[in-house]
N, C-alpha and C positions, 0 to 999 in steps of 0.2 A: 609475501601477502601483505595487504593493506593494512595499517592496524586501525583498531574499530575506536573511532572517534566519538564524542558526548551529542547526544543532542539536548539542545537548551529547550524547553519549553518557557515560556514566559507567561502566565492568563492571570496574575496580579492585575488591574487596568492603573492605567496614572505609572504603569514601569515607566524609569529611563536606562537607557543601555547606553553607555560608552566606552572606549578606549582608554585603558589606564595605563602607558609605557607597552610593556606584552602581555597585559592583563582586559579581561573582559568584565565591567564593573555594570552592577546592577542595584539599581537607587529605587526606593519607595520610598514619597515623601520626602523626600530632601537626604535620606538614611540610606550606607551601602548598609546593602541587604545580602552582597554576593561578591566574590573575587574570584574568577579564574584565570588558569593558564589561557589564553589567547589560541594556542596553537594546538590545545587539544579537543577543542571545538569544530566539529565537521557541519552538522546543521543547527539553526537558531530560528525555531516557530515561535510567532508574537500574535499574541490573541487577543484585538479589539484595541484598546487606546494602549497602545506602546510606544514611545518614544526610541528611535535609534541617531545615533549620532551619528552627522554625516563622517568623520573620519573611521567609523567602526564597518558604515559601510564601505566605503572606499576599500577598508581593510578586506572586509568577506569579499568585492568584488577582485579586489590584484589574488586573492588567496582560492578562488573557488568556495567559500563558505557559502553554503547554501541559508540564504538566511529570506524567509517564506511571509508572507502576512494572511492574517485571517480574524472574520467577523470572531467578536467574541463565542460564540454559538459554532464557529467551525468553518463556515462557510470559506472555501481559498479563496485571496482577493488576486494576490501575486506574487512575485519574487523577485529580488535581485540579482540581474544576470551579469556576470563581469564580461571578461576577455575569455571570447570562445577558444577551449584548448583544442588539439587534436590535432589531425592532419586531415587538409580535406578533402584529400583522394580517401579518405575513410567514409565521409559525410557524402561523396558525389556518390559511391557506393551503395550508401544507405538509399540513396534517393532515388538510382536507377532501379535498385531492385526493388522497391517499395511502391513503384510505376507497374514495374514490367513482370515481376513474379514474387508475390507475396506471398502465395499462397501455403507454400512448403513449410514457414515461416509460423503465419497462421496457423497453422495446423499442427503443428506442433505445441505452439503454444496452449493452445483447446484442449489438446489432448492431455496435454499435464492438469488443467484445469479442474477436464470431466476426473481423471484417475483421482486427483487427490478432493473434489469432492465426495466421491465415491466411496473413500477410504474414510472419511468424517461419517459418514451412513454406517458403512461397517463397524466402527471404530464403539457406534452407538448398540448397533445390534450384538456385540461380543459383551459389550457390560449390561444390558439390559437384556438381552432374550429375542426371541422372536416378534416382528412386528410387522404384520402382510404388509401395509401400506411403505413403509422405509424399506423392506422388501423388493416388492415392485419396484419404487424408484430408483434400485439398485441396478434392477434385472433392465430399468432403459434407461439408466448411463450406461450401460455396458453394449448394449444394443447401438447408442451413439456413437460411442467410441471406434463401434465395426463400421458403423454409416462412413467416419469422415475418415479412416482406411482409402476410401474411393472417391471420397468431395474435389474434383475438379477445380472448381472457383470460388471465390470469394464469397458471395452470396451463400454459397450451399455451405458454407464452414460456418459463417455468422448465425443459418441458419441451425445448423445442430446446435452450436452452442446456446442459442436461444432456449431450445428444447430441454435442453441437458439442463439450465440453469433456472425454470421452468417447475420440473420435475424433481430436482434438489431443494428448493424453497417450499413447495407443493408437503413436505413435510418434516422442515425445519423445525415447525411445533413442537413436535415429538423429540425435540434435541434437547428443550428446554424445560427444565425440573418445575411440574405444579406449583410446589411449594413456593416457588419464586416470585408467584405472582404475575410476572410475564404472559402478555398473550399476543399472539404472532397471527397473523392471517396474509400471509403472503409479503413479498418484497413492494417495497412502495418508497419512493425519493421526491427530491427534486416539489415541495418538502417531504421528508420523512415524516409519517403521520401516527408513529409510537414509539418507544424506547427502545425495541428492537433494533427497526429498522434504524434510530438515530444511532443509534452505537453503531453497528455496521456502515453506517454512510462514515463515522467521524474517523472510524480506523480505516475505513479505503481512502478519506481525504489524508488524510497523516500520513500512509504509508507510499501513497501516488506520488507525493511532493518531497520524500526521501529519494526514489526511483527518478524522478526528473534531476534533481541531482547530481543521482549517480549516474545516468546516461554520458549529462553533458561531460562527467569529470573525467569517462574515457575519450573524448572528442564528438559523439554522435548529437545529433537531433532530435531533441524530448517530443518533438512536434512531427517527425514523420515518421506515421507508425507503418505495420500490415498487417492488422486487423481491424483496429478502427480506421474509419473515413476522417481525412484531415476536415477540421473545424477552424476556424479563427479564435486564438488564446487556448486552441484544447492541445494538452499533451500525450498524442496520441500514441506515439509508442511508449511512454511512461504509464498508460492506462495498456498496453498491450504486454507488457513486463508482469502491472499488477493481476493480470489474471492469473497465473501462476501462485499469486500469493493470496488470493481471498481466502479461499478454505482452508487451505493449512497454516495460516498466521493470523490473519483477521478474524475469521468466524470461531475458528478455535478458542481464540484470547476471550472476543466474545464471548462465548459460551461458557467459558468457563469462570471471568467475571459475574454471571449473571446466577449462574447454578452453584457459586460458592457461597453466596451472597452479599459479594463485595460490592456491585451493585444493583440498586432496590428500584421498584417503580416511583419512590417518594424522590429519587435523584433527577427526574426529569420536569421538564416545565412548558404545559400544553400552551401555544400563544393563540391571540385572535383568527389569527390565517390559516389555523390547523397543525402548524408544522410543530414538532416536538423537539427539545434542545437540551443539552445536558447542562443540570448547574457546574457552579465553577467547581465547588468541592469536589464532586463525582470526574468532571476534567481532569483534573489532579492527579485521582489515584488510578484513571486512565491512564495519563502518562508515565506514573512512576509504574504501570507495569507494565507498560509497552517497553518502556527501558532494561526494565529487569530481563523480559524476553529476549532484547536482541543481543543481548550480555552471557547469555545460554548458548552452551556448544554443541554442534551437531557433527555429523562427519558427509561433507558436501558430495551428493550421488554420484557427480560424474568427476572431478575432482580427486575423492577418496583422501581428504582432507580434512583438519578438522578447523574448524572454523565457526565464531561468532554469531548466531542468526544477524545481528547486524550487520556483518559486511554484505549479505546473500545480493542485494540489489548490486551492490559495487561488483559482485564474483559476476553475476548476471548479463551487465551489460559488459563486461570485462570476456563473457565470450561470445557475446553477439558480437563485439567488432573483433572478434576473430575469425570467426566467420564472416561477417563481410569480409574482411581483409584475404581469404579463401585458405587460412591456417587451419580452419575447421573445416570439413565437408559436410557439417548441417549445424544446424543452431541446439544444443542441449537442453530444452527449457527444465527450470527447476520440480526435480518430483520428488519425494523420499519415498523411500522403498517401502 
């Protein structure tokens, strides 16, 4: 098994990153601030004025480092892509079937989505009690999950999922402790227009761009997904991995940030255009508990392993190309029991 590598965050602004011998050196102000081993470094996210040395890049590129760029505020700008690994009778695979039958694919993946949102509902209804409305939206994720049993095509799978995802958010509210302060009234992006939703967008962007990653690092194509429609710059089967992971890693974390009161509505910062962005402090302690999570051991569903939450994206794509490769006779998407 892989062993589960650092991810660097950087949102200091005015960092410099460079290459020290096989060390990864990080400068504020003219000051090292940081020495690491080189080689225990898997990804490296740089948040707004970062400086990277081109030998450090050169490095993550011969090396696979995934090393990502982004507005200060979150927003993905891009990545550094080396030397594509793989074999590409794995990749010509990826691509015929992603043409010619997704669906199977899709559908599976939806179905881990709707269950482990479903299980975040339940999860709320066992420690709190009864609640008609988290109820309901129980009673039609489950209703869904029998719909896409019989979903044919592409559209009709996109279609439940919509539904299912709909109807999940529809009472996300009730996920979220009064006292918090938080107030939620549906999903909203592309900007995020509260704290909610910014925190949920900054952990699906964070965790997409580990996923694209680890696609490439078994050989595949982050860019041709089957369930998302190819986009120019979208990494669409890296957005078709992360649905697997929103509700049981993202909203989770979420949630439970917001309901311990790690973070407050005073951590956010409203701009002119509406959109809402987290300060740098509150980034922070974002990331140091994204880290801490993926450092957490689980025992992996189909597997029967135990393993890191942080490798899950590497174990993931490690057996979608086995299944292309037709070592698998269907794709295992991630669910916990």
């Amino acid at each position: 098994m892989r062993k589960l590598q650092n991810t660097l965050y950087i949102t200091t602004q005015g960092s410099y990153l460079h290459k020290e011998r096989e060390t990864l050196v990080v400068e504020q102000e003219r000051k090292k601030v940081a020495q690491l081993p080189v080689h225990s470094i898997g990804h490296i996210f740089c948040f707004g004025n970062v400086l990277v040395s081109p030998f450090l890049m050169g490095f993550c590129g011969e090396n696979n480092v995934n090393l990502a760029f982004f507005t200060e505020n979150g927003r993905y700008l891009g990545r550094l892509q080396g030397r594509q690994s793989g074999n590409i009778l794995l990749r010509r695979a990826q691509y015929r079937l992603s043409e010619s039958n997704p669906v199977p694919i899709a559908r599976h993946i939806i179905a881990a989505k709707i269950q482990a949102s479903k299980r975040v509902l339940q999860r709320y209804l066992r420690n709190y009690g009864e609640n008609r409305a988290v109820q309901a939206a129980v009673v039609g994720l489950n209703s869904g999950l029998q719909q896409l049993k019989h979903a044919q095509d592409l559209e009709r799978v996109r279609g439940i999922e919509g539904e299912a995802a709909a109807r999940y958010f529809s009472v996300f509210q009730y996920l979220i402790a009064e006292k918090s302060g938080f107030a939620f009234d549906g999903r909203n992006r592309r900007p995020p227009r509260d704290g909610v939703n910014a925190l949920l967008s900054f952990l699906y962007s964070i965790l997409g761009r580990g996923i694209s990653g680890a696609l490439q690092g078994v050989g595949l194509d982050p860019q041709a997904g089957f369930l998302h429609a190819d986009r120019p710059g979208r990494d669409s089967l890296a957005q078709d991995i992360l649905e697997e992971f929103r509700a049981w890693w993202a909203d989770r974390l979420a949630l439970s940030l917001i309901n311990r009161g790690q973070i407050k509505p005073q951590d956010f910062i409203s701009e002119s255009s509406g959109a809402v962005t987290l300060k740098a402090e509150a980034r922070k302690l974002l990331f140091q508990s994204l880290q801490a999570k993926k450092q957490e051991k689980i025992v992996h569903p189909f597997l029967q392993e135990e393993v890191e939450i942080g490798l899950l994206p590497y174990i993931q794509a490690m057996l979608l190309a086995r299944h292309l490769r037709g070592d698998l006779a269907e794709y295992p998407p991630f669910l916990m029991r």
